[in-house]
N, C-alpha and C positions, 0 to 999 in steps of 0.2 A: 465293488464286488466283481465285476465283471473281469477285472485284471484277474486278481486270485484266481477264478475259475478259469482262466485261459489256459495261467500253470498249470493248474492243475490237471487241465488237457492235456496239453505238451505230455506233462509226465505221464499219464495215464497211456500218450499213444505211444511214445516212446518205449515205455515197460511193456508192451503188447506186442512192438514190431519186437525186440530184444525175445517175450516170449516167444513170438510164433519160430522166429530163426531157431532156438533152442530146440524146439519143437522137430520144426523139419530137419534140423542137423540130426537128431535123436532120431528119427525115422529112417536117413539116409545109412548112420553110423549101425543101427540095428537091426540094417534088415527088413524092419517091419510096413515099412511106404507099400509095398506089395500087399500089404491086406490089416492093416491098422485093427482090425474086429478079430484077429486071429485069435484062438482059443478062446474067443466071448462067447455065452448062453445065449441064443438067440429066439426069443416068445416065440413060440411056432403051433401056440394053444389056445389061441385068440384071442381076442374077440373077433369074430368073422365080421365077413359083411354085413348081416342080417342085423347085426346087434351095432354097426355105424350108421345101418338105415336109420333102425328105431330112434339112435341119439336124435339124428339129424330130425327124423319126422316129431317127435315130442318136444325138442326143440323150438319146431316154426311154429307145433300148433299152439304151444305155450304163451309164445310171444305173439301170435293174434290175440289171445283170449286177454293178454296181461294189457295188450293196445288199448281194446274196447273197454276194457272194463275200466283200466285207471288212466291213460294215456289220451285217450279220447279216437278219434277215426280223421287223423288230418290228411287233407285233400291238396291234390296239386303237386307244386314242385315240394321235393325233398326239404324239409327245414334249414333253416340257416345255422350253422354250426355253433352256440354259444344262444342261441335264440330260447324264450322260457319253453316252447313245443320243441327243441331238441333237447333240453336238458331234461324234461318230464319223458321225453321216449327214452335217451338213456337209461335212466333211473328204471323204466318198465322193463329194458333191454337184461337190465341186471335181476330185478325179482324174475324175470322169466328163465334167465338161466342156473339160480338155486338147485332146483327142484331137479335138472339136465345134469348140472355137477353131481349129484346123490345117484344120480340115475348111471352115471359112468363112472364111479367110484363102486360100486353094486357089482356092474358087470367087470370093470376092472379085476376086482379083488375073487369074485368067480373063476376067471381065465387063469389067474395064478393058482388058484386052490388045484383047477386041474392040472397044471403044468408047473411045479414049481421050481424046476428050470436050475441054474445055479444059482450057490450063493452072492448074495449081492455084496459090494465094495462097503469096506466098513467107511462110520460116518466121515470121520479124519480123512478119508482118499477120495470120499466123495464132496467135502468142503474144497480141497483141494484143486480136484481134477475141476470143479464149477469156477473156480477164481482164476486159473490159469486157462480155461476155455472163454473167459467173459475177456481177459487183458488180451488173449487172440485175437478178439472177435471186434474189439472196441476199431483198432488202425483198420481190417480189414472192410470193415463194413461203410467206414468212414472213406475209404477209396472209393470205394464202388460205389457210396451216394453220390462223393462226387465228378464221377464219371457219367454219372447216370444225370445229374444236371447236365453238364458238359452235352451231351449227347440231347437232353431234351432242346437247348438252344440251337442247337445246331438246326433242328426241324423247327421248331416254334419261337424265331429270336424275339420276337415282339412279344409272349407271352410269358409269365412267373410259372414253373412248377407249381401244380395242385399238391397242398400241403395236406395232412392229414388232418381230420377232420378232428378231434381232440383237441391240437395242438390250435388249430383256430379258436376252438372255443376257448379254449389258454387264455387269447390277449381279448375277446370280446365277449366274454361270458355276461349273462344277462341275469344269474344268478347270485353275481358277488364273490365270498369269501364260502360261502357253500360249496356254489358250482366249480371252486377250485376242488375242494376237499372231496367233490365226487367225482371227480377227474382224476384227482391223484388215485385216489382208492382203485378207481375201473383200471388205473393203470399197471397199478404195482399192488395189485391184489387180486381183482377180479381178474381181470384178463389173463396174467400167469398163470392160474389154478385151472380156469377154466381151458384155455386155450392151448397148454400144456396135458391134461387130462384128454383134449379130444385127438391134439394132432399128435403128439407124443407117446399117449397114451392107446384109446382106441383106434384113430386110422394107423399111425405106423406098424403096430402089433397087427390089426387086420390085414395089413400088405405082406407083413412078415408071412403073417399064415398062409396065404394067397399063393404070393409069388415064391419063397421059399429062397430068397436070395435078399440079406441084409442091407448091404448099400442098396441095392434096386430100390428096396425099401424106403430108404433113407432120404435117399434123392427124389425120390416121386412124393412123399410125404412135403418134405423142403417143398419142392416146387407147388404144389398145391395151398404150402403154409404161405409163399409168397406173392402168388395170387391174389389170393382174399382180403392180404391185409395191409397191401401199401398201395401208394400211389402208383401210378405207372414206372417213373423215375428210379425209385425204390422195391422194382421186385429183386433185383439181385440179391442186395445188400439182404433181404428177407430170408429169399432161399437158403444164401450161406449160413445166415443166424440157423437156418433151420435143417440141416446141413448138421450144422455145429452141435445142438441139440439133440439132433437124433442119435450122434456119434455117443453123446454124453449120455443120454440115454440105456442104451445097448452097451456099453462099457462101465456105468456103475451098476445096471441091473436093476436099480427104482428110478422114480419118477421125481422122489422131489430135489433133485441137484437141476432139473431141468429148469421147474418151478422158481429153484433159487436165483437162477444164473437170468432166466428171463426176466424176476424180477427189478434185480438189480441194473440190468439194464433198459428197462424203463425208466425206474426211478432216476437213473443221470440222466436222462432224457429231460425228464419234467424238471429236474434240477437247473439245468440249463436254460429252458424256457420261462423258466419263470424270476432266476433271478438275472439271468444275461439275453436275453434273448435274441442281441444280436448275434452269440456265438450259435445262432442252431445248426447255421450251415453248415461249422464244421463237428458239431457233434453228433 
């Protein structure tokens, strides 16, 4: 198995570097490298701050209430990743953010009703514009992980990169053939939807409003997207995903080409760690 999915790396980053050259040649040849958002609708009708508080505050308090009640009150160090008290706080991690999805889908669909802005990209350019921003996004981010190792040995050589914490639980899950299936789900479902609804969704649109300047948006959004959710190693590779997202975002005008393109890039993620696991380095 492992050969197969190596090609099928290969091809994947190969048609990615091929896209992005296309890409930039196409930016250089039209002019448009100077401001890539030129003539896009830009959300400028919220959701404010007020309403990224609220997510964020209903959010934690959810996820105490979902702790204690089904989770339990575990003490001490952090759980071990794959351990049955990390795979039950997950599982709590996900009923508590239900109720936060519904909650920024509400106010979401609110801020469009006041602002409804341009027509958005029909579906064909927005399957599109997701499949050619994911083959971008596969070689570039794959650089910049592994730079970002590079760079971690160079300060820590006696020490491995901290992996994310999913991906551990991947090879020692304590749940089995379950705690796989809830892994893949948080990965290439939960997380997209949700993850893409807050940082795509309400924080970008609230920086829009704010700041009144798209990329500013974009990039401060990105940078915060890669903060939260990689290891140290991996915030670049994050930012640009997030970066890439915001771009595709603001250029087809909805959200779920966001959705799609994130998922899908999880899902070869798990692909690879579960049937190859040696190739993760380079995926």
């Amino acid at each position: 198995m492992a050969p197969a999915l190596e090609i099928i790396n290969i091809v994947l980053l190969s048609a990615g570097g091929i896209c992005a050259l296309g890409v930039l040649a196409w930016l250089l040849r039209s002019g448009q490298w100077r401001n890539p958002l030129a003539g896009t609708a830009v959300p400028l009708g919220g959701p404010t701050i007020v309403g990224l508080g609220t997510v964020l505050l209903a959010y934690m308090a959810l996820l105490r209430i979902a702790v204690i009640l089904f989770g339990g009150t575990p003490s001490g160090d952090a759980p071990t990743p794959g351990s049955d008290t990390w795979h039950r706080l997950a599982l709590v991690e996900h009923v508590a953010r239900t109720p936060v999805l519904l909650l920024m889908v509400v106010l979401l669909v609110r801020a469009r009703r006041a602002e409804p802005g341009g027509r958005p990209s029909r579906p064909a350019t927005c399957v599109l514009a997701c499949v050619l921003a994911l083959l971008v996004l596969l070689p570039l981010t794959a650089l910049q992980a592994q730079m970002g190792r590079i760079v971690w040995h160079w300060f820590y050589p006696d020490e491995s990169p901290p992996l994310n914490a999913v991906l551990q639980a991947l090879g020692r899950g304590e749940w089995g053939v379950g705690g796989v299936i809830q892994l893949v789900v948080g990965a290439v479902v939960v997380a997209p939807l949700t993850e893409e609804l807050f940082f795509r969704g309400m924080l970008l649109q609230a920086l829009c409003f704010h700041l009144r300047r798209a990329w500013l948006a974009i990039v401060a959004s990105a940078f915060i997207f890669g903060l939260v959710h990689a290891p140290p190693q991996d915030v670049l590779p994050m930012v640009s995903m997030g970066v890439v997202l915001g771009y595709l975002r603001l250029r087809c005008g909805v959200l779920w080409p966001c959705v799609l393109l994130h998922a899908l890039f999880n899902a070869r993620t798990m692909v690879f760690v579960l049937l190859a696991p040696e190739l993760l380095n380079e995926a």
